[in-house]
TORVEXBA-273462 format. One record per residue: residue number from 0; residue in one letter; y negated, z negated, x of N, C-alpha, C in turn. Coordinates in Angstrom, 1 decimal. Layout:
N
(pt NUM,A,(Y,Z,X),(Y,Z,X),(Y,Z,X))
...
END
This chain:
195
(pt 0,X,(-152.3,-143.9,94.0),(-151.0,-143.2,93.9),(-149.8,-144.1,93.7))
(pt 1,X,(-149.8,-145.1,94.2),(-148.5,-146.0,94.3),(-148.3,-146.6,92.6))
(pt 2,X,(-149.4,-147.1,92.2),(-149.6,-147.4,90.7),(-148.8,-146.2,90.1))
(pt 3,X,(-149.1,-145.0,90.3),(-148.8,-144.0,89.7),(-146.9,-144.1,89.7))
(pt 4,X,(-146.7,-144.1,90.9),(-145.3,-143.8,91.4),(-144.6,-145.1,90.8))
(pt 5,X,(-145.2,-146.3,90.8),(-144.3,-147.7,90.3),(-144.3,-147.2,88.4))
(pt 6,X,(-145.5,-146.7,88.3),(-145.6,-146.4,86.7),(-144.5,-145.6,85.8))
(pt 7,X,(-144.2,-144.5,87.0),(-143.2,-143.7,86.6),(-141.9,-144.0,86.6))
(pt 8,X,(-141.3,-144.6,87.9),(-140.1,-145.6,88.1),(-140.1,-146.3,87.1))
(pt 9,X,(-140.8,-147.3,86.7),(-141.1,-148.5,85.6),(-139.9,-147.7,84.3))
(pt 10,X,(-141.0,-146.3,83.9),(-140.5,-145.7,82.9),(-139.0,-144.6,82.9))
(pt 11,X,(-139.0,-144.1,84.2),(-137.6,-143.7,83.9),(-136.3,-144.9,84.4))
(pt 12,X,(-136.3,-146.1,85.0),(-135.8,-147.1,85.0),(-135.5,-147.7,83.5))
(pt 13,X,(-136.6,-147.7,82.3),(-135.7,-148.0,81.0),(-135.0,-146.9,80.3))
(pt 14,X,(-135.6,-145.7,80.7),(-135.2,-144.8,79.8),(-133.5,-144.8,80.3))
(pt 15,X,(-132.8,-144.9,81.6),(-131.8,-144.7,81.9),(-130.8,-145.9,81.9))
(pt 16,X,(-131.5,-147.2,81.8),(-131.2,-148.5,81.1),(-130.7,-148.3,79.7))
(pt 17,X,(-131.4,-147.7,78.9),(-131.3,-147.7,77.2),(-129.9,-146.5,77.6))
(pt 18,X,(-130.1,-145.4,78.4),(-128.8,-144.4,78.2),(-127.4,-144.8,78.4))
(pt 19,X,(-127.5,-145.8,79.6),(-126.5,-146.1,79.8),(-125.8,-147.6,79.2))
(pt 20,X,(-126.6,-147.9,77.9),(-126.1,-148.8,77.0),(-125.9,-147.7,75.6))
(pt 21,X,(-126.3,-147.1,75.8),(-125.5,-146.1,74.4),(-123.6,-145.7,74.8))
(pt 22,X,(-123.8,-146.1,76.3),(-122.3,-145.4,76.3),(-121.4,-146.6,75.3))
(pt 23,X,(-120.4,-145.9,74.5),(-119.0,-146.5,74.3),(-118.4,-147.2,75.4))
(pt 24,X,(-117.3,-148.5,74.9),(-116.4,-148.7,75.7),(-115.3,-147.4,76.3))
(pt 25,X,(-115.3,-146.5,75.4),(-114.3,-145.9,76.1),(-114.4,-144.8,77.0))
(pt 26,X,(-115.7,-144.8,76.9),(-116.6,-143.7,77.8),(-116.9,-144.7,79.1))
(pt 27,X,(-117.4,-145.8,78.8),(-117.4,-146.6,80.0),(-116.0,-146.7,80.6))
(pt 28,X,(-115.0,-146.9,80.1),(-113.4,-147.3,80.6),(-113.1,-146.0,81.4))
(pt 29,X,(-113.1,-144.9,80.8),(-112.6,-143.3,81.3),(-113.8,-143.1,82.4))
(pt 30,X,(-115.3,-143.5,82.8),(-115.8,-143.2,84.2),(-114.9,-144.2,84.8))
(pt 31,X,(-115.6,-145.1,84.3),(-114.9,-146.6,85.5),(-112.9,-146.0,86.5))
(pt 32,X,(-112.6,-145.1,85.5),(-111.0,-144.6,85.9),(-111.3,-143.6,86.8))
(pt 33,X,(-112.3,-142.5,86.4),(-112.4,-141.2,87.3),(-113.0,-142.1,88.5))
(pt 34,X,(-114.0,-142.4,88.4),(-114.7,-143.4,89.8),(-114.2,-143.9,90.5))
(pt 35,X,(-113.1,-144.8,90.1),(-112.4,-145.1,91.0),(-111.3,-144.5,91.8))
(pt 36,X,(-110.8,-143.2,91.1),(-110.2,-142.7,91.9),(-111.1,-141.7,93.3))
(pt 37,X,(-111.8,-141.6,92.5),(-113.3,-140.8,93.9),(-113.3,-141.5,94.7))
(pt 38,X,(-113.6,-142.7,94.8),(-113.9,-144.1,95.7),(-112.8,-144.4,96.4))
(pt 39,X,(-111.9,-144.0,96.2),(-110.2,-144.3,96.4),(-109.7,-142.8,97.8))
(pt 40,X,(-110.0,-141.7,97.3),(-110.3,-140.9,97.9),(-111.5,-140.6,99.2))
(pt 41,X,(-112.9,-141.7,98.9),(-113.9,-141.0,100.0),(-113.2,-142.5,100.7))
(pt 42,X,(-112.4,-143.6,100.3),(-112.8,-144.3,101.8),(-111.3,-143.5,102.4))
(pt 43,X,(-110.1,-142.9,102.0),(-109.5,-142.1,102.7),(-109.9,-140.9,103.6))
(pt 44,X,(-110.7,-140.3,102.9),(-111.5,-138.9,103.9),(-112.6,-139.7,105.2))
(pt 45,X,(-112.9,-140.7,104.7),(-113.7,-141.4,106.0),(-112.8,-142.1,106.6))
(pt 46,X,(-111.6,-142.8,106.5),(-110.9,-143.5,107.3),(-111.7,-145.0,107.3))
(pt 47,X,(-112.1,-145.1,106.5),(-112.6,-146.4,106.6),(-111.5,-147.7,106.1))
(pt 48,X,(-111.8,-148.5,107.0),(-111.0,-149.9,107.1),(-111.8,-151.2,106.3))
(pt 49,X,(-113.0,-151.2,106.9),(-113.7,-152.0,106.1),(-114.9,-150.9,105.4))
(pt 50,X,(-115.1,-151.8,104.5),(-116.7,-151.4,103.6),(-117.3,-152.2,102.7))
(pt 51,X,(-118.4,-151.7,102.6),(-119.0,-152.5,101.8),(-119.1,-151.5,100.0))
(pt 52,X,(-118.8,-152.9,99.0),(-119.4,-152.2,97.8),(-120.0,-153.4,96.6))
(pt 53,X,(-120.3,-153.1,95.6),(-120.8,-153.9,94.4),(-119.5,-154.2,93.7))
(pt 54,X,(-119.7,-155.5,92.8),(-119.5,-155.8,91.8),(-120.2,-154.8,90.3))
(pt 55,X,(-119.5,-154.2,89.8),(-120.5,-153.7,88.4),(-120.8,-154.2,87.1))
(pt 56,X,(-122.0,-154.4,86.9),(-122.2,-154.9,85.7),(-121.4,-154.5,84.7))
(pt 57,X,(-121.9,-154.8,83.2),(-121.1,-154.2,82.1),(-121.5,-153.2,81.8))
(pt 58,X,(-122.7,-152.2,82.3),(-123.1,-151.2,81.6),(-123.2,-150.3,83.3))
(pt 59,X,(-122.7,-150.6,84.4),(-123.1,-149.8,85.7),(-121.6,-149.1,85.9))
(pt 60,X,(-121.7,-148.0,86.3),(-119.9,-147.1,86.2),(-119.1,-148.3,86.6))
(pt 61,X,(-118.4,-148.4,86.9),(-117.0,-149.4,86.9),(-116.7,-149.6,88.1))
(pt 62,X,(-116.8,-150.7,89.1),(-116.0,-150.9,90.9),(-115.1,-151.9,91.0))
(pt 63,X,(-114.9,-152.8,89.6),(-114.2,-153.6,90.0),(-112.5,-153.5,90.5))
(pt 64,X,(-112.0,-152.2,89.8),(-110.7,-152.2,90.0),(-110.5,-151.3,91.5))
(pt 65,X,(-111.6,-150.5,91.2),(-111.2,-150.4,92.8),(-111.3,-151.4,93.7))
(pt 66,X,(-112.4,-152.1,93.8),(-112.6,-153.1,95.1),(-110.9,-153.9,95.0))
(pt 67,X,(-110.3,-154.3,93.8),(-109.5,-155.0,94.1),(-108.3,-154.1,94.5))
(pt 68,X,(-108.1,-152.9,94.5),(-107.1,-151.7,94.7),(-107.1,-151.9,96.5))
(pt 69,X,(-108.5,-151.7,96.8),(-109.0,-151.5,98.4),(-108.5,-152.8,98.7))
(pt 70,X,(-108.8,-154.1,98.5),(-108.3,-155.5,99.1),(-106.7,-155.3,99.4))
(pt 71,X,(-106.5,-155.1,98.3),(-104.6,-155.1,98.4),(-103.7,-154.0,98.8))
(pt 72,X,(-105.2,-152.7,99.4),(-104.8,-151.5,100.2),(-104.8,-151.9,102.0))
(pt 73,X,(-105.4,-153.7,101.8),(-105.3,-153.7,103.4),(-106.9,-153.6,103.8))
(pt 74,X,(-108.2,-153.3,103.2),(-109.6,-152.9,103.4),(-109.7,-153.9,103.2))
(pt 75,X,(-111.0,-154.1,104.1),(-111.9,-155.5,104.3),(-113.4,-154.8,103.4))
(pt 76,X,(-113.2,-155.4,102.2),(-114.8,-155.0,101.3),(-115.4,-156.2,101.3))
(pt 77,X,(-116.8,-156.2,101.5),(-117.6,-157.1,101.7),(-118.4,-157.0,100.2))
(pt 78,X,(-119.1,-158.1,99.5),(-119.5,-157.6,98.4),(-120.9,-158.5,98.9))
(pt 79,X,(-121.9,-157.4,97.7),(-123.4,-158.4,98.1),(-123.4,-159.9,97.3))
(pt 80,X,(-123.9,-160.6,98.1),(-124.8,-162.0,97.6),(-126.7,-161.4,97.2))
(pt 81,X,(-127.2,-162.1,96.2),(-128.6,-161.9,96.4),(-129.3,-162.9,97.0))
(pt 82,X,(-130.0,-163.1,97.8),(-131.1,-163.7,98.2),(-132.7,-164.2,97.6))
(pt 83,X,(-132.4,-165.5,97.4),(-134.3,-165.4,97.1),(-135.5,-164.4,97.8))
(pt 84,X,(-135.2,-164.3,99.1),(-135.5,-164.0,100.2),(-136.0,-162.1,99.9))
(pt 85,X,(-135.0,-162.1,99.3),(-135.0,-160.5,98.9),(-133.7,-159.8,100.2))
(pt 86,X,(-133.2,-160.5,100.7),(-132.1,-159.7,101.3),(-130.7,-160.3,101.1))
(pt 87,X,(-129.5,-159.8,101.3),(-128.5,-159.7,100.6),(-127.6,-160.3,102.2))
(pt 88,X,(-127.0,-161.4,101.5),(-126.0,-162.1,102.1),(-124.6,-161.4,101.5))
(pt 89,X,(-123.2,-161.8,102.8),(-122.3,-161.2,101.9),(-121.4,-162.2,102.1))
(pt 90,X,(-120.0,-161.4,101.3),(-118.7,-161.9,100.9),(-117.4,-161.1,100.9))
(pt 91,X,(-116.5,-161.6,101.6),(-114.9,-160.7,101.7),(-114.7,-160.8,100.6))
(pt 92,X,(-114.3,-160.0,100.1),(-113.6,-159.7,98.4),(-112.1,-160.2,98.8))
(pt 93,X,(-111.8,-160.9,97.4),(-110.7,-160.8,97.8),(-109.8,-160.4,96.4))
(pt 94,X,(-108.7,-160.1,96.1),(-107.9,-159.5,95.1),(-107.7,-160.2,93.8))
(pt 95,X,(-108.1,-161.6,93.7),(-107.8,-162.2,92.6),(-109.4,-162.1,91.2))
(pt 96,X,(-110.1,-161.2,91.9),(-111.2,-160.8,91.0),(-112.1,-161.9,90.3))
(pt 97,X,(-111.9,-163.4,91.1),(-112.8,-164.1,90.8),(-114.3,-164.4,91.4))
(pt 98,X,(-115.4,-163.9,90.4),(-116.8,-164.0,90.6),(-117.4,-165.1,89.9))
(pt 99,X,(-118.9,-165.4,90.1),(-119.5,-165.9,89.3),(-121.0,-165.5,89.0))
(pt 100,X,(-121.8,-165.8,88.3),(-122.8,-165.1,88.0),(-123.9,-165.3,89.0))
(pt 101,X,(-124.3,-164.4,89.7),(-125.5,-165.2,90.8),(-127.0,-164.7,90.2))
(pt 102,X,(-127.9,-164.9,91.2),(-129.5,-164.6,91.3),(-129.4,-163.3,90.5))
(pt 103,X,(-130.1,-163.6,89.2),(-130.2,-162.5,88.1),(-129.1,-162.0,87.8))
(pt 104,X,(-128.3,-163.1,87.4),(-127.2,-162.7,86.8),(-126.4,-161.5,86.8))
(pt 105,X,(-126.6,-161.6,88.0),(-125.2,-160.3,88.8),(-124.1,-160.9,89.6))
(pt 106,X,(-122.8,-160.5,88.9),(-121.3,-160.7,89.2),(-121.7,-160.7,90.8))
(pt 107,X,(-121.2,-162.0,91.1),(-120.9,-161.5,93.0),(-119.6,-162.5,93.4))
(pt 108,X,(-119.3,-162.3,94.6),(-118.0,-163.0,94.7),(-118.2,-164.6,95.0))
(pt 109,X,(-117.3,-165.8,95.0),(-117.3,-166.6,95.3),(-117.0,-167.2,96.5))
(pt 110,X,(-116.1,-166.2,97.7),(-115.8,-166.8,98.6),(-116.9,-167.2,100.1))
(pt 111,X,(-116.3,-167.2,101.0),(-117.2,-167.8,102.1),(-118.4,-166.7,102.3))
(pt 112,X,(-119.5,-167.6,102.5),(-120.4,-166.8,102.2),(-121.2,-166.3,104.2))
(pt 113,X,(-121.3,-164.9,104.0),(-121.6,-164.6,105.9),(-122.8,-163.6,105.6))
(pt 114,X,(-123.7,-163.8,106.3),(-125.2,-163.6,106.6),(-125.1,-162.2,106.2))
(pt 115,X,(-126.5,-162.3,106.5),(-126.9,-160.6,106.6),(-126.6,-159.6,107.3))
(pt 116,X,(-125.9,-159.4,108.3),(-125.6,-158.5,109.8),(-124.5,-158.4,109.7))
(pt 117,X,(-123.7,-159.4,108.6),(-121.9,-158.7,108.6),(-121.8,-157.5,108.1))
(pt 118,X,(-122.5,-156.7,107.5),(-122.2,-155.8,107.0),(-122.4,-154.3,108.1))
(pt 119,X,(-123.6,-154.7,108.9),(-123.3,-153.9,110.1),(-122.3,-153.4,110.5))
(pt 120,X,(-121.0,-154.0,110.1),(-119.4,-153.8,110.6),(-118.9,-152.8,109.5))
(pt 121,X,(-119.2,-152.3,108.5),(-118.5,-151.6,108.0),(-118.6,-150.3,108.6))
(pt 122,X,(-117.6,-149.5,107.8),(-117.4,-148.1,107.9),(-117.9,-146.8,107.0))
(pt 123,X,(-118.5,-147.4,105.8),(-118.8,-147.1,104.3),(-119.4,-147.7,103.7))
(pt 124,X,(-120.7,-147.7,103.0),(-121.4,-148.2,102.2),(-121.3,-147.7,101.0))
(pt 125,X,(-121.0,-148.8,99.9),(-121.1,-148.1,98.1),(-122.0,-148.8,97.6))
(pt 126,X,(-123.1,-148.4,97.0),(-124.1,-148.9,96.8),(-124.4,-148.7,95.2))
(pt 127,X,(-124.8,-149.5,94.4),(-125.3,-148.9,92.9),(-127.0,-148.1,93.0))
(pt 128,X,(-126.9,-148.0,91.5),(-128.0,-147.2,92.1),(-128.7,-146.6,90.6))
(pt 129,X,(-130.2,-146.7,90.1),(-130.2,-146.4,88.7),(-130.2,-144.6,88.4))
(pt 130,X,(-130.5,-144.0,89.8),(-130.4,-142.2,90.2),(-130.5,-142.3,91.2))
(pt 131,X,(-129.8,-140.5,91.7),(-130.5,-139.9,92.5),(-130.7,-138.9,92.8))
(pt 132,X,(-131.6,-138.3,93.3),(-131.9,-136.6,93.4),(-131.4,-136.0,93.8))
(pt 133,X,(-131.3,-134.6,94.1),(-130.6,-133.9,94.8),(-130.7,-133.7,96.3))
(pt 134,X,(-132.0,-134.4,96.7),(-132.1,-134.4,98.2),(-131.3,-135.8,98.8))
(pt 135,X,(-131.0,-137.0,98.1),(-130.6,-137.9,98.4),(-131.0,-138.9,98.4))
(pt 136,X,(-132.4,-138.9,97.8),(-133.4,-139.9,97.3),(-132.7,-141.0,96.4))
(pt 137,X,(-132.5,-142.2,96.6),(-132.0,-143.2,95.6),(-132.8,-144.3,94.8))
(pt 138,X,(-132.5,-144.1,93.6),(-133.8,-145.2,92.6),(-133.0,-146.2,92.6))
(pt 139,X,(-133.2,-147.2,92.7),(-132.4,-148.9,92.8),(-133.1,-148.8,91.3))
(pt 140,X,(-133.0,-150.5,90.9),(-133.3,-150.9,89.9),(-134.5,-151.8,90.0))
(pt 141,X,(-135.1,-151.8,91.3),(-136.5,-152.0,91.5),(-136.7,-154.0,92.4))
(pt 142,X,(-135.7,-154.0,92.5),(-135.9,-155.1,93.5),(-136.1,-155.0,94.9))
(pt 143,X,(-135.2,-153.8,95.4),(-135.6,-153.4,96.8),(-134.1,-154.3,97.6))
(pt 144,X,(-132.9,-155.0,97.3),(-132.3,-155.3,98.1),(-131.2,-154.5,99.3))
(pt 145,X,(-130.9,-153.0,98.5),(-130.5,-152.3,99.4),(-131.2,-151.2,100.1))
(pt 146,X,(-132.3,-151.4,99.3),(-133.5,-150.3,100.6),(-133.5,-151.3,101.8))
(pt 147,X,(-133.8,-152.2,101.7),(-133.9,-153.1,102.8),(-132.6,-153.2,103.8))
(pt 148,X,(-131.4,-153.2,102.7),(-130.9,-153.4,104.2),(-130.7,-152.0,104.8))
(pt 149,X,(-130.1,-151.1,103.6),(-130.1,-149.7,104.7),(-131.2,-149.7,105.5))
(pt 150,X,(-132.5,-149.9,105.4),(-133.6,-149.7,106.3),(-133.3,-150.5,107.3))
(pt 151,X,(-132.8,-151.5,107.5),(-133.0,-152.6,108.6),(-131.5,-152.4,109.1))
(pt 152,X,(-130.7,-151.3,109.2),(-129.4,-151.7,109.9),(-129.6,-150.6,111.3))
(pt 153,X,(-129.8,-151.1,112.5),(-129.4,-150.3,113.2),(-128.4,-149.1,114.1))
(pt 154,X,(-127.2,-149.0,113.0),(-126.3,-147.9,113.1),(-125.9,-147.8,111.2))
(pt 155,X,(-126.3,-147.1,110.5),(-126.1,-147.2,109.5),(-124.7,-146.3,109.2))
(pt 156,X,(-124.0,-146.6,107.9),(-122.6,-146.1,108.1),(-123.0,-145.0,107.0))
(pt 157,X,(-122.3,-144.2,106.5),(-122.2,-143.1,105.5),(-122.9,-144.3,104.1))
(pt 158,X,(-124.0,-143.9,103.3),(-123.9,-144.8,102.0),(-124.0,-144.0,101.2))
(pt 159,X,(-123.1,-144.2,99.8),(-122.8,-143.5,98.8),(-123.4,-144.3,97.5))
(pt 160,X,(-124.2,-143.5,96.5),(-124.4,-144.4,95.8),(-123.2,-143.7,94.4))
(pt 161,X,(-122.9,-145.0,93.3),(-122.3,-144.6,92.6),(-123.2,-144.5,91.2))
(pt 162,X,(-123.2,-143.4,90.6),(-124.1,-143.3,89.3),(-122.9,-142.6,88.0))
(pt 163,X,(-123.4,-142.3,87.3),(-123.1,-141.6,85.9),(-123.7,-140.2,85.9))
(pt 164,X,(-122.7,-139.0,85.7),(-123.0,-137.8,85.8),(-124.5,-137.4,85.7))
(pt 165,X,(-125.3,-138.1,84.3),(-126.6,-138.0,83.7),(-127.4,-138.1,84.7))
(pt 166,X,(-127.3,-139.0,85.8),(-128.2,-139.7,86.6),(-128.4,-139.4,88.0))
(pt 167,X,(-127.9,-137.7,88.2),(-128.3,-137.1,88.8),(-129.4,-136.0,88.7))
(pt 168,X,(-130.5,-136.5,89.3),(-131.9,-135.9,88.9),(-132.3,-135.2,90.0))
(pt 169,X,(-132.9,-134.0,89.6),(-133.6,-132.8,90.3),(-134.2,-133.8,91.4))
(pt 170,X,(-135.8,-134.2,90.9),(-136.2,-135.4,91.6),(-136.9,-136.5,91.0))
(pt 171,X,(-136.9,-137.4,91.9),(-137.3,-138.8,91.5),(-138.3,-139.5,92.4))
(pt 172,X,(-139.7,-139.8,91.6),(-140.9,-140.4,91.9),(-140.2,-141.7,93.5))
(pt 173,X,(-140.9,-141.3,94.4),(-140.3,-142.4,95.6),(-141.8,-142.9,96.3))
(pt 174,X,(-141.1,-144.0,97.2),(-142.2,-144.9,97.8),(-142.0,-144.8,99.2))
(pt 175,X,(-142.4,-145.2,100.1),(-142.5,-145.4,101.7),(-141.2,-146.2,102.0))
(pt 176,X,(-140.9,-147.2,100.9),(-139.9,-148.1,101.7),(-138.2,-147.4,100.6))
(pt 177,X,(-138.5,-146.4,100.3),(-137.0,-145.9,99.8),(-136.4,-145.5,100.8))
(pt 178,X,(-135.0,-145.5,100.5),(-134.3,-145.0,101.5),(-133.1,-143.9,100.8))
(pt 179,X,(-132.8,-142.6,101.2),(-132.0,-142.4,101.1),(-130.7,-142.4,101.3))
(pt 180,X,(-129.4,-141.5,100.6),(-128.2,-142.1,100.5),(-127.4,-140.5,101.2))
(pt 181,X,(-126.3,-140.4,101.8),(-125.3,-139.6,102.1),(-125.0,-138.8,100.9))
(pt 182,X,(-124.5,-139.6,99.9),(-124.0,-139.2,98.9),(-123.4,-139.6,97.9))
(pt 183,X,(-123.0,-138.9,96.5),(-123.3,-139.6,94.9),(-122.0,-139.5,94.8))
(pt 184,X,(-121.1,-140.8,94.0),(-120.1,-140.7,93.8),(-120.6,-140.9,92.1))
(pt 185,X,(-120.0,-140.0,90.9),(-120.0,-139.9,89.7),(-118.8,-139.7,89.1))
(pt 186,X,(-118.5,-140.2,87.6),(-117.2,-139.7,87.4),(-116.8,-138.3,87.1))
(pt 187,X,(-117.3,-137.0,87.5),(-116.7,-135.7,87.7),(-116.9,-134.6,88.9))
(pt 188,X,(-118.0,-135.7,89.8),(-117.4,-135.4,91.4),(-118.3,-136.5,92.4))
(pt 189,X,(-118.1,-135.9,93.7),(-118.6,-136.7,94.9),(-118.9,-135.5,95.6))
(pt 190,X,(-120.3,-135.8,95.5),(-121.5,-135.2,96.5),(-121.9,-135.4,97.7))
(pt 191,X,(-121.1,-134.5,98.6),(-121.7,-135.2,100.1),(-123.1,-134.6,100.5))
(pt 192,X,(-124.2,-135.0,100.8),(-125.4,-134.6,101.1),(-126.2,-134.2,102.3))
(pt 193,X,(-126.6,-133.5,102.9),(-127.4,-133.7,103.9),(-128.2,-134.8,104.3))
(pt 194,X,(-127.6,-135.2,105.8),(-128.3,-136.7,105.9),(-129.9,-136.5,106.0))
END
């Protein structure tokens, strides 16, 4: 059965790769704007001070101008590091938006770099994410670094994953070590979910 279930992830992980390289720049530009005002708004309705979120690729909805909106709003955002290891080190973001390419070439920050457990401290988790269902089920991109830590934090904070309208799916083939999410931030709303 697990063959079966990695078989199916396997295949709707490109099919949603290939979709969300057909978008335009200006389709990418106009989520990346709604997004961030969503994200702008849920860490106000949660009151959150600190949080954690991504860096976005070139083809994942857009976080960078928020993260740097939140820094210079006075929020402490922590951004992931990758690990060989398979678990995620982090980084205070800071407003001058300088990254560099890390472990598989994903944008992460440059500054001092703090273990695994700092993130325990936030108030909000923003997580990427390739879908997710309607029950809350979340498909990573198949490496497993934030199933892990949501799985391994012992008070977990609200996590929101951010997707593209499209990539909200009925449901999605899952494994023993998935973890679900609170709720989907897309650019034409924010889904809060049953935990």
């Amino acid at each position: 059965m697990s063959n079966e279930v990695e078989h199916a992830k396997r295949a709707l992980r490109a099919e949603l790769r290939e979709r969300r390289q057909l978008l335009s720049d200006s389709q990418r530009e106009s989520a990346s704007i709604a997004i961030g005002e969503r994200l702008d708004a849920l860490v106000d309705e949660h009151g959150a001070r600190s949080i954690s979120c991504f860096l976005s690729t070139t083809t994942e909805p857009g976080t960078r101008e928020f993260v740097t909106r939140a820094v210079r709003r006075g929020i402490r955002v922590l951004l992931p590091i990758t690990r060989a290891d398979g678990l995620l080190d982090w980084a205070v973001a800071t407003d001058d938006g300088t990254f560099t390419d890390g472990l598989y070439g994903l944008p992460e920050p440059t500054g001092e770099v703090l273990g695994p457990i700092a993130v325990n401290d936030v108030d909000l988790m923003i997580v990427p994410a390739a879908a997710v269902d309607r029950s809350g089920m979340r498909m990573g991109w198949g490496r497993g670094y934030f199933d892990k830590t949501i799985g391994s934090m012992q008070k977990c904070p609200p996590v929101y994953a951010v997707i593209y309208d499209s990539e909200v799916l009925d449901e999605l083939p899952r494994e023993v070590h998935d973890q679900p999410v609170n709720g989907i931030v897309t650019p034409s709303h924010t889904l809060t979910l049953s935990p």
